[in-house]
Backbone as CSV, one residue per row, in Angstrom:
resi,resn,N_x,N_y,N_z,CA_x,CA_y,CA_z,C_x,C_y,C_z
1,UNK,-6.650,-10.021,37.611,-6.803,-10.154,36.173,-6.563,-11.603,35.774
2,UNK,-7.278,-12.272,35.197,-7.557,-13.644,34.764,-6.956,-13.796,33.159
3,UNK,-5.877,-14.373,33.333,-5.096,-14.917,31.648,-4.224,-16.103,31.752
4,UNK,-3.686,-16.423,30.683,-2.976,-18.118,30.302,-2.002,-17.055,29.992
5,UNK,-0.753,-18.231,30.170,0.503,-18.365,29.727,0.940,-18.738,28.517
6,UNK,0.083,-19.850,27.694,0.589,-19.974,26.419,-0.903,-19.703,25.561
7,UNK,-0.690,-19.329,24.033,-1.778,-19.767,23.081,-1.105,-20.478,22.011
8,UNK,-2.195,-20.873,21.584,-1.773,-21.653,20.217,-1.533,-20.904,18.664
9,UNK,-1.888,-19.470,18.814,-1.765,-18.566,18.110,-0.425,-17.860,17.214
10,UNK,0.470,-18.585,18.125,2.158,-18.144,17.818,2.381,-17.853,16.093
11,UNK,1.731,-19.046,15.437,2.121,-19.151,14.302,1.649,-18.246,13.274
12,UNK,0.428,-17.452,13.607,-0.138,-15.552,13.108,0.421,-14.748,13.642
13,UNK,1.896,-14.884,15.049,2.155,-13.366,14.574,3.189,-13.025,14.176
14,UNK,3.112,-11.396,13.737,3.969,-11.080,13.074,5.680,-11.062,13.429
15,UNK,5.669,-11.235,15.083,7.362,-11.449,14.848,6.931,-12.512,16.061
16,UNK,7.360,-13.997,16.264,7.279,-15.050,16.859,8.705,-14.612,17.488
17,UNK,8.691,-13.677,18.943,10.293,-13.586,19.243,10.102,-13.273,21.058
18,UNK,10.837,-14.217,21.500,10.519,-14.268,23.000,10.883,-13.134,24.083
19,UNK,9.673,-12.945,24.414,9.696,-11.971,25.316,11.192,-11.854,26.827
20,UNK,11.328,-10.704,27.246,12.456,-10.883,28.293,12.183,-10.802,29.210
21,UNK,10.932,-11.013,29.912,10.179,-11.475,30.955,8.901,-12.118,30.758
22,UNK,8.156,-12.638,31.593,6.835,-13.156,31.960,5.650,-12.175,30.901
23,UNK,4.882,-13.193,29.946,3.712,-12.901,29.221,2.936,-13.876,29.611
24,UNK,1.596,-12.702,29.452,-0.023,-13.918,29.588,-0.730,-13.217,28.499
25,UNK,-1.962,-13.793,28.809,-3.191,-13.811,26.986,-4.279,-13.532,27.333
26,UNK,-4.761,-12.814,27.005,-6.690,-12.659,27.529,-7.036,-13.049,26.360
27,UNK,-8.318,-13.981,25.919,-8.966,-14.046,25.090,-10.403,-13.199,25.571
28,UNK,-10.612,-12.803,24.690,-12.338,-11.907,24.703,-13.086,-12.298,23.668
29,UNK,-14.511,-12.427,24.308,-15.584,-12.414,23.336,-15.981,-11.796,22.814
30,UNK,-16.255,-12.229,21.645,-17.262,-10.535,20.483,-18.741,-11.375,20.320
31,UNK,-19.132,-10.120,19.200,-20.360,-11.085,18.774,-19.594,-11.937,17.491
32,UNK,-20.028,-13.317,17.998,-19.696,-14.319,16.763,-17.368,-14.128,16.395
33,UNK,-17.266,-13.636,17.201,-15.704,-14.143,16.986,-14.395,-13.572,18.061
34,UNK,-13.525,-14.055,18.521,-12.753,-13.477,19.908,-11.761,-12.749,18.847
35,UNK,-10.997,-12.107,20.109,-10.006,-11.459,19.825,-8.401,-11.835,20.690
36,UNK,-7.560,-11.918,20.736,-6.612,-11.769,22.025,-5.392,-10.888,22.280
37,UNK,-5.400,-10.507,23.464,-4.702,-9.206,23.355,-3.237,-9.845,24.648
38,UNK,-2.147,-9.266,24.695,-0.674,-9.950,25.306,-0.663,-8.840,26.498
39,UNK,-0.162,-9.573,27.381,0.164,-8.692,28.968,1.570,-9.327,29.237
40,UNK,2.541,-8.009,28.909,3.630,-8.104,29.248,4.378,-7.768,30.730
41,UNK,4.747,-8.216,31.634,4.712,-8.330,33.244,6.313,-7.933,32.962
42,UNK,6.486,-6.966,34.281,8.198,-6.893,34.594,8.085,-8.089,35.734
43,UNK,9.414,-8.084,35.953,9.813,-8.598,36.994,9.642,-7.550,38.485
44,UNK,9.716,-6.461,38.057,9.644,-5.562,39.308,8.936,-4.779,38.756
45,UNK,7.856,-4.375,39.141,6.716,-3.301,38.621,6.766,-1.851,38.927
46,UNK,7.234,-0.908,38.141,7.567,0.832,38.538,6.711,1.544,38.466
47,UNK,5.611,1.032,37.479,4.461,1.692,37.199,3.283,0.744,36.538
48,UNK,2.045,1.045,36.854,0.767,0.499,36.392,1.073,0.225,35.002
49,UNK,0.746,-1.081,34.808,1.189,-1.411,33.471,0.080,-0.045,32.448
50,UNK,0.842,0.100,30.521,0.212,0.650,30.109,-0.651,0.188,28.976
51,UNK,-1.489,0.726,28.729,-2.315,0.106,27.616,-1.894,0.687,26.411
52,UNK,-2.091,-0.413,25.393,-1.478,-0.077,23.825,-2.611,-0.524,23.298
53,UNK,-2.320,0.759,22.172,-3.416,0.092,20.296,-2.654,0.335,19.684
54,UNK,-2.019,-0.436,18.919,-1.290,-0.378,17.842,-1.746,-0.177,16.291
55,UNK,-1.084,-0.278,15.356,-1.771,0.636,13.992,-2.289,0.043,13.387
56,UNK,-2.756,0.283,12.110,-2.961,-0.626,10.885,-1.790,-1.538,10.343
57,UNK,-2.984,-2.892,10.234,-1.478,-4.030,9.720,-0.755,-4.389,10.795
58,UNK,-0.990,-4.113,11.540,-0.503,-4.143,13.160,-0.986,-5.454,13.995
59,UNK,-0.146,-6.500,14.938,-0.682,-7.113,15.407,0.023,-6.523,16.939
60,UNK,0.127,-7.302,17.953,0.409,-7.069,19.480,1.778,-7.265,19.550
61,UNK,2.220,-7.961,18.411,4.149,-8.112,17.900,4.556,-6.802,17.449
62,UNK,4.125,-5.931,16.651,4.442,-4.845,16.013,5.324,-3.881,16.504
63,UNK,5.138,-3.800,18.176,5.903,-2.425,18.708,6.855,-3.206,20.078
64,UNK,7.139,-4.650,19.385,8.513,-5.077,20.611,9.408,-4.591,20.617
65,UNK,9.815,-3.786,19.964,11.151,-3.092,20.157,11.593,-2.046,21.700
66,UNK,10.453,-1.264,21.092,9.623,-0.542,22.184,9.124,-0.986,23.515
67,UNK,8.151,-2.129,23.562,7.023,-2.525,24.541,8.531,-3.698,25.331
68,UNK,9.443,-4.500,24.571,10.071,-5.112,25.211,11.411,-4.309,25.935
69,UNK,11.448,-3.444,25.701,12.731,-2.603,26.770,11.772,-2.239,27.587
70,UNK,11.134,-1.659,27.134,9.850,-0.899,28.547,9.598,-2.525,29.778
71,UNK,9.547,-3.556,29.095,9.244,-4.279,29.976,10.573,-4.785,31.226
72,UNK,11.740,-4.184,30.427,12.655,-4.375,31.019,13.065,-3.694,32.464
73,UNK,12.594,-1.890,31.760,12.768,-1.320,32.568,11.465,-0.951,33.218
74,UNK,10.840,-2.134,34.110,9.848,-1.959,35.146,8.283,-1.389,34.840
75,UNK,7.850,-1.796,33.111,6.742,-1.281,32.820,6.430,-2.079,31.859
76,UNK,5.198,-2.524,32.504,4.308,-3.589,31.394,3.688,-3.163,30.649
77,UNK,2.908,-3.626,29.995,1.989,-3.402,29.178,1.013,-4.361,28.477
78,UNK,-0.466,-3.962,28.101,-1.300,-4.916,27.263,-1.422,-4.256,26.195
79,UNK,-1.585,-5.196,25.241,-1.666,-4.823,23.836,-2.824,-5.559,23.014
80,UNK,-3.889,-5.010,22.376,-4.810,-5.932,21.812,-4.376,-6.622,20.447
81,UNK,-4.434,-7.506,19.857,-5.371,-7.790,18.644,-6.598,-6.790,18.324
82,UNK,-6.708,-6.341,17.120,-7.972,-5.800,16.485,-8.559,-6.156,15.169
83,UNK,-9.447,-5.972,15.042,-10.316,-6.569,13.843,-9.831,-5.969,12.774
84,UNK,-9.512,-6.459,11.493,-9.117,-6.222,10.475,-7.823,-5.572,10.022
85,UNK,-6.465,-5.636,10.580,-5.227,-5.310,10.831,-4.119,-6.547,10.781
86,UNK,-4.466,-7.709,11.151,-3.232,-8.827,10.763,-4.108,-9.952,11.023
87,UNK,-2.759,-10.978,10.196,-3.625,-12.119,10.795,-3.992,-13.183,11.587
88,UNK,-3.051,-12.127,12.795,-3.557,-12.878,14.072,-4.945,-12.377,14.730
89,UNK,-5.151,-11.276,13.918,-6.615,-10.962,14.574,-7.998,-11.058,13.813
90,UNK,-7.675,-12.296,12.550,-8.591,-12.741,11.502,-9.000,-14.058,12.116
91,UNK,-10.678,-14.374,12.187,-11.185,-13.807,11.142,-11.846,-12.731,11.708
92,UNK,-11.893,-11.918,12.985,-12.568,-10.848,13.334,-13.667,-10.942,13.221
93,UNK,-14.263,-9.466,13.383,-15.545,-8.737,13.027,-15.591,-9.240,11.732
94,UNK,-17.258,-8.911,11.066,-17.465,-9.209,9.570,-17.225,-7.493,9.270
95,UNK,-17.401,-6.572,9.480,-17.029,-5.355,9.078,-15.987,-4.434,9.857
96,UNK,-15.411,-4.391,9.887,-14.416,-4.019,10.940,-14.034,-2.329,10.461
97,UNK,-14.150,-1.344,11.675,-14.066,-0.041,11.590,-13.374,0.722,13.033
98,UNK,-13.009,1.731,12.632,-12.954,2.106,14.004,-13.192,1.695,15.094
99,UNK,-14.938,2.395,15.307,-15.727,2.078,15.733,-15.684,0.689,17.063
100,UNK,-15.773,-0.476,15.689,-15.581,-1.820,16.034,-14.453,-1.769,16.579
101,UNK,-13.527,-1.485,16.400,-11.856,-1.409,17.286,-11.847,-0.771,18.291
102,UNK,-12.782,0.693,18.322,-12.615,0.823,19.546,-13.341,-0.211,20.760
103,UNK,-14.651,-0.586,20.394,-15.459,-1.631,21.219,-13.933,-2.243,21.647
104,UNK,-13.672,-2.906,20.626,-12.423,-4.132,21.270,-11.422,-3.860,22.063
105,UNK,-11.146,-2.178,22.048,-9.868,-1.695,22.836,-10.518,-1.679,24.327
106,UNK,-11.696,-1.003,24.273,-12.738,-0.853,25.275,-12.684,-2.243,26.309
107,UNK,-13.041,-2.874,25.623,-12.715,-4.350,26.550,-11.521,-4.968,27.221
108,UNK,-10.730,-4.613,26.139,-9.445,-5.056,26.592,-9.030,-4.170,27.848
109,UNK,-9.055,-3.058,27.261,-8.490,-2.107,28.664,-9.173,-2.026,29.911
110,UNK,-10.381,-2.412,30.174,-10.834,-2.913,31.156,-10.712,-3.967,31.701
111,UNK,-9.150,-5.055,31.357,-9.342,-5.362,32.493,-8.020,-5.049,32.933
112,UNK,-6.951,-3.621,32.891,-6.297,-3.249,33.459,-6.807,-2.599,34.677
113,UNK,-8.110,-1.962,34.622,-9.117,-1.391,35.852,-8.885,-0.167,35.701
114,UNK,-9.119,0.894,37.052,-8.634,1.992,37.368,-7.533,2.903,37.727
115,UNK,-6.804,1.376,37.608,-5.233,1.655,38.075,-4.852,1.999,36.403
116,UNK,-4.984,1.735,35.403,-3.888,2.107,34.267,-4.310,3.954,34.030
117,UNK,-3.514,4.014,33.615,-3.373,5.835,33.859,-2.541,5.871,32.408
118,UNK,-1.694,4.946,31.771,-0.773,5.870,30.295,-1.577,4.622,29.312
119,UNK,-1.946,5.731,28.556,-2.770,5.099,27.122,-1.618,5.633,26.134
120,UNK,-0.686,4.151,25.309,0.062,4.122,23.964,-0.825,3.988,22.932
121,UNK,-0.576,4.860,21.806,-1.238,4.524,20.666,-0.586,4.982,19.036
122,UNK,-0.681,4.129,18.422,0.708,3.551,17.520,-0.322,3.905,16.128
123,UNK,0.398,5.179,15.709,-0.266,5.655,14.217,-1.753,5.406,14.150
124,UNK,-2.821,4.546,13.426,-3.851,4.634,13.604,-4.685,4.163,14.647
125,UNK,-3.746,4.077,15.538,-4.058,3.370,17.146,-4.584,4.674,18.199
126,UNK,-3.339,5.643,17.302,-3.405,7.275,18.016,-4.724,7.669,18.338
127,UNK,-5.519,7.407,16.776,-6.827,8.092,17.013,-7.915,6.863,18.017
128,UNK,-8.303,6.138,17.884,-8.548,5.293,19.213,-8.251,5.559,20.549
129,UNK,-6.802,5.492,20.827,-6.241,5.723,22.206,-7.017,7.288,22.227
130,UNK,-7.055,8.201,21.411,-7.753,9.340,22.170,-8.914,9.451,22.472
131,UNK,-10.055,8.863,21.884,-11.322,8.200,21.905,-11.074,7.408,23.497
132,UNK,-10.464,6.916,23.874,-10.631,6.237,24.986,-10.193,6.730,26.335
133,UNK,-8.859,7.624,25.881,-8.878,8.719,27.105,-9.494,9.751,27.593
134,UNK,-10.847,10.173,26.622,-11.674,10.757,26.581,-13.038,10.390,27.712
135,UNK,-12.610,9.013,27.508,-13.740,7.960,28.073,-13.193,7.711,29.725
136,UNK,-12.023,8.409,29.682,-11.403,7.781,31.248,-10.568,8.505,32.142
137,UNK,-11.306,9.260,32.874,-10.832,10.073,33.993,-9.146,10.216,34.378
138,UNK,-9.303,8.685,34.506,-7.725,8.330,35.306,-6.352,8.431,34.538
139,UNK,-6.831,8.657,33.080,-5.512,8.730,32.415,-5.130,10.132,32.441
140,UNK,-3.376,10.062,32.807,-2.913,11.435,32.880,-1.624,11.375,32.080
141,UNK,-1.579,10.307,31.088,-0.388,9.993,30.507,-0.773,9.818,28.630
142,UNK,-0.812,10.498,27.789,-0.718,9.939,26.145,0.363,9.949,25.936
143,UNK,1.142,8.431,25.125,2.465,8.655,24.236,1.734,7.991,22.510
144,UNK,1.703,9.504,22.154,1.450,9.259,20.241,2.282,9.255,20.007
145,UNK,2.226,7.703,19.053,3.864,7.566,18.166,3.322,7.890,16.384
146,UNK,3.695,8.667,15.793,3.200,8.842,14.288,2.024,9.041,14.692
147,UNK,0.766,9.905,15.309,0.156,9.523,15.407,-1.063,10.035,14.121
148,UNK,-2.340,9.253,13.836,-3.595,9.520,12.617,-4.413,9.795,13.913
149,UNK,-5.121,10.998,13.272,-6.169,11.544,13.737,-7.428,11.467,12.759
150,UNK,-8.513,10.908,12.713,-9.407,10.956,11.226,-10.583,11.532,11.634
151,UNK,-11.391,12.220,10.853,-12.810,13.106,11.285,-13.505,11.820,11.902
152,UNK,-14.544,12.055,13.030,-15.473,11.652,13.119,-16.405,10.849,12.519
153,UNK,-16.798,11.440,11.288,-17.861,10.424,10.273,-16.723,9.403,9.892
154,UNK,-15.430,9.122,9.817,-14.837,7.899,9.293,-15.020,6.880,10.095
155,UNK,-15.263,7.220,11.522,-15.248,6.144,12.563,-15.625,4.631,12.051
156,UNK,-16.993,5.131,11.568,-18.215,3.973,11.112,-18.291,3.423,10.085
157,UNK,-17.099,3.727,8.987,-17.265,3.748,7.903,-16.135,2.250,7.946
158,UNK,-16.801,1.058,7.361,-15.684,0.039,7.576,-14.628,0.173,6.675
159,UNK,-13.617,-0.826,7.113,-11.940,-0.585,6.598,-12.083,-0.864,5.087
160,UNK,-11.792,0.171,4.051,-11.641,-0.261,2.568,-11.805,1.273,1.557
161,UNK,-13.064,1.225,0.983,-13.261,1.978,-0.135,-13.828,3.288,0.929
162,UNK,-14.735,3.237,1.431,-15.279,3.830,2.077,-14.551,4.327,3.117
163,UNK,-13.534,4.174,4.005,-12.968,4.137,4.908,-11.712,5.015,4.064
164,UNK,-11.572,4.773,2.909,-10.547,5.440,2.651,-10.655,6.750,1.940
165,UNK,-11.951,6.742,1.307,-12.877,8.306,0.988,-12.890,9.141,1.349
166,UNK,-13.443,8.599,3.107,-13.423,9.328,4.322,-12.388,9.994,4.868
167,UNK,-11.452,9.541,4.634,-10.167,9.969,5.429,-9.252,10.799,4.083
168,UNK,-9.262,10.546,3.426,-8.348,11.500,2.045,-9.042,12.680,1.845
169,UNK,-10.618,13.120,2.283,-10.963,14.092,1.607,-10.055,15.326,2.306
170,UNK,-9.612,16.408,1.697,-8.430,17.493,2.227,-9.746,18.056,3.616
171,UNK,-8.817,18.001,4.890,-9.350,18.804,5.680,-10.023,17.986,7.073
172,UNK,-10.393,17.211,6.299,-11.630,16.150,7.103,-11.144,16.176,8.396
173,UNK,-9.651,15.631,8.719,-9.322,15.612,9.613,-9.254,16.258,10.895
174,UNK,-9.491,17.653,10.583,-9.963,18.789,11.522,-11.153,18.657,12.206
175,UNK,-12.466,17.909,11.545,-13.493,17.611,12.342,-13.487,16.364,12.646
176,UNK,-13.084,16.738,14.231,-12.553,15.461,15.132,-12.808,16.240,16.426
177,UNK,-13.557,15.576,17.347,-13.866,16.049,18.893,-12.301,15.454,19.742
178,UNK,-11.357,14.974,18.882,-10.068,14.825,20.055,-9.628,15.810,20.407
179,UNK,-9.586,17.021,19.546,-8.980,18.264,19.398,-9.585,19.030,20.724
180,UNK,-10.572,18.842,20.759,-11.344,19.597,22.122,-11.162,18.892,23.424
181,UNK,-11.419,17.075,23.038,-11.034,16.884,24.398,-9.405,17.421,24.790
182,UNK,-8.212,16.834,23.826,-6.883,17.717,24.010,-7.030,19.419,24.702
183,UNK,-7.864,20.000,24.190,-7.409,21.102,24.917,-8.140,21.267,26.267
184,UNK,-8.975,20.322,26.731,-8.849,20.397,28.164,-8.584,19.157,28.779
185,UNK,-7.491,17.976,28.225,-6.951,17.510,28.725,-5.811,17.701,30.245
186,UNK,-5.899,17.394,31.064,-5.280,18.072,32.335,-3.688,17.194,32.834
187,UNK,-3.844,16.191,31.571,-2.338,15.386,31.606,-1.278,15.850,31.000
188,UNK,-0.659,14.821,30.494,0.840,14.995,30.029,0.456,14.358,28.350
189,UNK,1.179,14.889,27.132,1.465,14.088,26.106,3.028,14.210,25.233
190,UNK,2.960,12.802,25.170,4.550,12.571,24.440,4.467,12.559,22.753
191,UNK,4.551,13.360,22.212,4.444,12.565,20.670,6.081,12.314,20.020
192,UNK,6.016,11.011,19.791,6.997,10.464,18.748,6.694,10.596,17.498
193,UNK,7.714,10.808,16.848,7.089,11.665,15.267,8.505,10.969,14.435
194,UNK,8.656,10.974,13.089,9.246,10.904,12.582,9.781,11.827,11.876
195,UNK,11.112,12.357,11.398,11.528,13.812,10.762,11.032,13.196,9.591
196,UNK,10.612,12.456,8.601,9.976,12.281,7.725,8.780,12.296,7.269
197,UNK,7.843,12.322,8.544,6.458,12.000,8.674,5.996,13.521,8.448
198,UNK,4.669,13.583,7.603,4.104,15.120,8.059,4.665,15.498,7.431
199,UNK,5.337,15.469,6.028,5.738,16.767,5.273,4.901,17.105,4.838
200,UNK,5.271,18.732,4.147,4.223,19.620,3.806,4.292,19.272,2.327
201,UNK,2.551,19.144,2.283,2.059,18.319,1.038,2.413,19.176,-0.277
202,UNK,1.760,20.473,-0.639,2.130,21.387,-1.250,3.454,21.628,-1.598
203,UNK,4.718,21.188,-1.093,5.672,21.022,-1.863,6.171,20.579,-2.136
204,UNK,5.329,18.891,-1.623,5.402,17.849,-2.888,4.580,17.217,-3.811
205,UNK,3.936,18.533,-3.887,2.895,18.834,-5.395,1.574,17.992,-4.869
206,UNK,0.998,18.337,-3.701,-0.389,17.479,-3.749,-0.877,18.835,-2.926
207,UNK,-2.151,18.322,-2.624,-3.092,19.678,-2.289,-3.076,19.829,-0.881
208,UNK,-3.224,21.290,-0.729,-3.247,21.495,0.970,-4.436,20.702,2.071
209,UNK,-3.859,20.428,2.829,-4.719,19.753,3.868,-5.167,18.182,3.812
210,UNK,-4.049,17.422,2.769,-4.126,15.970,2.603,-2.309,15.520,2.872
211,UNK,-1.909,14.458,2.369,-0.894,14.040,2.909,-0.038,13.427,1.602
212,UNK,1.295,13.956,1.844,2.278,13.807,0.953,3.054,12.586,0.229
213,UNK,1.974,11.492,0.919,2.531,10.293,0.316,4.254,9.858,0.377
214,UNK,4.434,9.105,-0.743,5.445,8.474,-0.957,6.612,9.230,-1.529
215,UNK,7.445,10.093,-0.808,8.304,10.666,-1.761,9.926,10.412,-1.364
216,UNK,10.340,10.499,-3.483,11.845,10.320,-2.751,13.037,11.443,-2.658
217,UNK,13.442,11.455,-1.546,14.015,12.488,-1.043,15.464,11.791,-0.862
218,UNK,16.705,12.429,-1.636,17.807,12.182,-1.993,18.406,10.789,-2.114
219,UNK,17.263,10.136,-3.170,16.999,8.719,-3.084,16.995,7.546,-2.478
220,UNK,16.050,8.139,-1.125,15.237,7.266,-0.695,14.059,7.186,-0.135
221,UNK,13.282,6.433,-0.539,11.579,7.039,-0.606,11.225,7.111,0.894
222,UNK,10.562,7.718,0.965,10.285,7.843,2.847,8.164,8.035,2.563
223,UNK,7.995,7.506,3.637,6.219,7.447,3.286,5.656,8.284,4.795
224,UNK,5.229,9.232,3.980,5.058,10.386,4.793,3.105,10.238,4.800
225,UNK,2.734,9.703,5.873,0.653,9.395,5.313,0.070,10.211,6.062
226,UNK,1.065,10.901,7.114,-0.033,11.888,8.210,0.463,13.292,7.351
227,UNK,-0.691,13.743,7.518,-0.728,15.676,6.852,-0.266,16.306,8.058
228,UNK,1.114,17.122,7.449,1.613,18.164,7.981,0.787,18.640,9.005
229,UNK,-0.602,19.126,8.727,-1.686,19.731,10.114,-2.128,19.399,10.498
230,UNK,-2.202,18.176,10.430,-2.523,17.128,11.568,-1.413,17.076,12.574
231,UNK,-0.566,17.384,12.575,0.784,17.390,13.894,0.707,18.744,14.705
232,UNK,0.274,19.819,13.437,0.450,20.724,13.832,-1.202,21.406,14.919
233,UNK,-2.165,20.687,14.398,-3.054,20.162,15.316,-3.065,20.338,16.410
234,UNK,-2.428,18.888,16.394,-2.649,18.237,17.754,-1.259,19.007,19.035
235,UNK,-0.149,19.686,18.098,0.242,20.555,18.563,-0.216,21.414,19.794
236,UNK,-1.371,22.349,18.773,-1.392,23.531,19.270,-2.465,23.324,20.066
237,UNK,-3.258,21.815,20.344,-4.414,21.628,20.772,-4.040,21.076,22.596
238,UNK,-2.602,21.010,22.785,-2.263,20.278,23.934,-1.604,21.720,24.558
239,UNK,-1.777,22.333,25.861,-1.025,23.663,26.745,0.163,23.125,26.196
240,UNK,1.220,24.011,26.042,2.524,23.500,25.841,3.559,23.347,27.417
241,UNK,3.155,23.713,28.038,3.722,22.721,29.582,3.187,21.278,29.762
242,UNK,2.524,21.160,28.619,1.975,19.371,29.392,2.383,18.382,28.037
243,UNK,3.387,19.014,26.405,3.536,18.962,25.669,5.104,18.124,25.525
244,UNK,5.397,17.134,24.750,6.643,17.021,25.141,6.750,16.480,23.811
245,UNK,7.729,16.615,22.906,8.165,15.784,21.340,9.484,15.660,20.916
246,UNK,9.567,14.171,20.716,10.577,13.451,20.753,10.652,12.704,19.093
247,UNK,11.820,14.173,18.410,11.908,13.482,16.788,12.944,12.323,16.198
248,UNK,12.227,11.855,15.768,13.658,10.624,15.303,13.695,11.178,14.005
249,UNK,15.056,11.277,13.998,16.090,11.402,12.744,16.003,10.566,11.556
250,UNK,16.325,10.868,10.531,15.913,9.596,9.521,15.339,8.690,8.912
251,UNK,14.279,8.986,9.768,13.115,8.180,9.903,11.583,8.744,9.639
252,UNK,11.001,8.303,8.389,9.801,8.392,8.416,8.173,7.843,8.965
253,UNK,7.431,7.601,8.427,6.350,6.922,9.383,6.671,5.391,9.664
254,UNK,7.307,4.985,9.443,7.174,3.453,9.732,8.201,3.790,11.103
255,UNK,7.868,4.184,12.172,8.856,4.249,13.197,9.178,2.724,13.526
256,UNK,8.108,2.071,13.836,8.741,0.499,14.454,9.270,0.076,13.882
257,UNK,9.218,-0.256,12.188,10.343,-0.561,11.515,12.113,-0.089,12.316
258,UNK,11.707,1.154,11.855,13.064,1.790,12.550,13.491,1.784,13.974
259,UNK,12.803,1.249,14.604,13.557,0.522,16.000,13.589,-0.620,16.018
260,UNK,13.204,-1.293,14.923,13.319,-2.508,14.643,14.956,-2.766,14.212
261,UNK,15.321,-1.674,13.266,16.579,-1.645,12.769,17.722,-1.379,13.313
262,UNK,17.199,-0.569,14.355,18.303,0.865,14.973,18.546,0.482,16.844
263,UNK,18.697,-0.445,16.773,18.486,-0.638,18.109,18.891,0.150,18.725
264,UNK,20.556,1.017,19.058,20.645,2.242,19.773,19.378,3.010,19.423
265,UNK,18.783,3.353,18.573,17.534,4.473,18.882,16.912,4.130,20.018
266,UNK,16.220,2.403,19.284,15.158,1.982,20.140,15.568,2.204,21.879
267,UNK,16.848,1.732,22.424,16.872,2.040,23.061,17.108,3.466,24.327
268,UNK,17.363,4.868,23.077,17.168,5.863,23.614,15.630,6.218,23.236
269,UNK,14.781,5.743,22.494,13.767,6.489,22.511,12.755,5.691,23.820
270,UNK,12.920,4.104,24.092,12.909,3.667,25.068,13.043,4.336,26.688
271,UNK,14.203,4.508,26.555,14.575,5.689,27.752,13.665,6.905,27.776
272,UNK,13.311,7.587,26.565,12.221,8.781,27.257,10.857,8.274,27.262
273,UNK,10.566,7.171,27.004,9.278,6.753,27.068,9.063,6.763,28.776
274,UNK,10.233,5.882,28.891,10.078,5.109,30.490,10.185,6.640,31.101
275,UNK,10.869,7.663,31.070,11.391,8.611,31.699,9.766,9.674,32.038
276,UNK,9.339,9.556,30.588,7.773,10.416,30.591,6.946,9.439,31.537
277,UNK,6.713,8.377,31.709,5.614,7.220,31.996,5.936,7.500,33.832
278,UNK,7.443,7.111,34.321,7.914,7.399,35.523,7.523,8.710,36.410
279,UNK,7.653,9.699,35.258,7.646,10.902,36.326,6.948,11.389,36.682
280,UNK,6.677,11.616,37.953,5.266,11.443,39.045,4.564,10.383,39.579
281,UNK,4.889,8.966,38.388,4.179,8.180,39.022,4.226,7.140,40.474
């Protein structure tokens, strides 16, 4: 795998904070604009590094809390830049969608090869990373953190008015081909969830089969954006021997925030990451 040691990029991202081992940089070509995505190296390698998409608003800084203990304990990882999410990955695509993100994940993760086997994917990263394990034999590992699942027709629809039509209408979310590949998925999946995330919309006065927004619950607002059945979904869509969920307390959808904060979490939720990623491999 062919990458540099430094870029000049430092100053777009979102947390400028030094890694605790060895990083390199792939730059990739698009049409008319690159992207660059970070390869975090252990010192002693336990497992095939893993591939990450991280969320909306999201750059390849977003989930160090996480991605830098993992690197500690013997598991790398690459992480892209994507089009229209921060602004280390501006100026991007001129329309940037799914779609277009997945192309870019597509690239990137090729050049981990045949050897990467655990696809991470970080809230609206979720629905991507499943789009791509779909695409790839060799993976026998998903860890969804918060994860968005969105129908099909949103794929194409670029990031904004349209993009957001798509995804609010109640239900939409159900027509999604992840659900099918999940149930004959023949791996393992981890979902990290937040006890805040996914409340049930209806009893906080919005309509069934959309998502409960911003509510405050014994005053303090917690932002709940994935619908209750969307968890419950992707639930019932995985055998429950190959099923594994790991809730954080207190915490609503902004999980990285909250291992940002909580470092004992980060570092027990750390521990079952590495613990799921390890076993068997």
């Amino acid at each position: 795998m062919d990458f540099v040691t430094r870029t000049e990029h430092r100053s777009r991202w979102q947390y400028d904070e030094p890694a605790p081992g060895r990083e390199g940089f792939i730059d990739e070509i698009f049409d008319g604009y690159h992207q660059q995505a970070r390869l975090l190296l252990p010192e002693v390698e336990r497992a095939p590094a893993m591939f990450v998409v991280g969320g909306a608003r999201s750059d390849f800084t977003r989930l160090n809390p996480l991605l830098y203990r993992l690197q500690r304990q013997g598991i790398g990882s690459l992480t892209g830049n994507l089009s229209g999410h921060s602004q280390a990955s501006e100026p991007g695509a001129a329309a940037p969608s799914l779609a277009v993100n997945l192309i870019e994940a597509q690239r990137f993760m090729a050049h981990l090869g045949e050897g990467c086997t655990t696809l991470v994917g970080h809230s609206l990263g979720a629905s991507i990373a499943l789009k791509l394990a779909a695409q790839r034999p060799q993976i026998d590992k998903l860890v969804l953190i918060c994860p968005a699942v969105y129908p099909d027709a949103a794929h194409g629809a670029p990031f904004g008015p349209a993009f957001s039509a798509a995804i609010r209408t109640p239900w939409a979310f159900l027509d999604c081909d992840s659900y099918a590949f999940l149930r004959q998925f023949s791996g393992r999946v981890l979902l990290v969830i937040g006890e805040y995330d996914g409340l049930n919309s209806k009893t906080h006065g919005q309509g069934a089969g959309t998502s409960a927004g911003t509510r405050l619950l014994r005053g303090v607002p917690r932002y709940s954006p994935i619908p209750e059945e969307v968890t419950h979904a992707l639930l019932r869509s995985v055998p429950a021997p190959h099923v594994q969920c790991l809730l954080l307390t207190d915490c609503d959808h902004g999980i990285a925030a909250h291992l940002r904060d909580a470092p004992q979490v980060a570092d027990q939720v750390a521990e079952t990451v590495a613990e799921f990623i390890l076993e068997d491999a």
